[in-house]
C-alpha positions, 0 to 999 in steps of 0.5 A, spaced: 500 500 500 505 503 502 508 503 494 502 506 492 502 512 496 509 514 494 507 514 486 500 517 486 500 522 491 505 526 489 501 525 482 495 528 485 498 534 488 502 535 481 495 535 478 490 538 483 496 544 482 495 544 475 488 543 474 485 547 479 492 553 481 494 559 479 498 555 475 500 557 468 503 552 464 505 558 459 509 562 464 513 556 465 516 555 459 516 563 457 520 566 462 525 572 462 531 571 457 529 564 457 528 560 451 526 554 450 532 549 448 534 551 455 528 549 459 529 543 456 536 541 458 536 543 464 530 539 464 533 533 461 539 535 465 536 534 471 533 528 471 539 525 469 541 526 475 536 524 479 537 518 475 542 516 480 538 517 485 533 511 482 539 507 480 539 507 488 532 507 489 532 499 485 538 497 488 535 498 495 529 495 493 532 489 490 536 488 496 532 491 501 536 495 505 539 502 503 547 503 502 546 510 504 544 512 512 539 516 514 541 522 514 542 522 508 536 521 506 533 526 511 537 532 509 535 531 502 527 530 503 528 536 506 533 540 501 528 538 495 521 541 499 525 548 501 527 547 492 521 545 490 517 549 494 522 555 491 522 553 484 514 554 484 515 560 487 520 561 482 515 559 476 521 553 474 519 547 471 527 544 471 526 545 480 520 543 480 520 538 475 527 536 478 524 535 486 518 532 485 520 526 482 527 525 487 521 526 493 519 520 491 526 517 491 528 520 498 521 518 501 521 510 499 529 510 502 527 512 509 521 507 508 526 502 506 530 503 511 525 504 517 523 497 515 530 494 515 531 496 523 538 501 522 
């Protein structure tokens, strides 16, 4: 149940924001200066980065025990609400694209490592 939460939470937020916010989709990508072309490597650039975190997140599944402490996992929840939450302000859909999905990853982690007893 607990790996259902994870996934469709964070896609209900995504789309009760889109659906019902403030938000405009077109303001996310026209922004001052910005072009497109830009928009979308950082895009791509951060979700290969956050790549490396679900690299983790199926190694920690397969053998159910995270290779990382705790804390790690703590400071980058907390790092990636304080982005996310900035990126939204910021009307930045490379934050906010990048933050959404790696929440995910930090959360699971934290519950695999709850469930090993570390």
């Amino acid at each position: 149940m607990f790996k259902v939460y994870v996934i469709v939470l964070p896609i209900l937020i995504a789309l009760y924001i889109g659906l019902f916010g403030q938000l405009d989709w077109e303001d996310l990508i026209k922004g001052d200066n910005i072009s497109i072309w830009l928009i979308a490597l950082g895009i791509v650039g951060q979700l290969i980065y956050t790549a490396r975190f679900i690299y983790q997140w199926i190694h920690a599944e397969r053998n159910q025990e995270s290779d990382l402490p705790l804390k790690f996992w703590i400071i980058s929840l907390v790092g990636s609400i304080l982005i996310f939450t900035y990126g939204i302000f910021r009307d930045d859909p490379v934050l906010i694209a990048a933050h959404f999905f790696g929440g995910i990853v930090y959360i699971r982690n934290l519950f695999i490592i709850r469930k090993s007893g570390e």
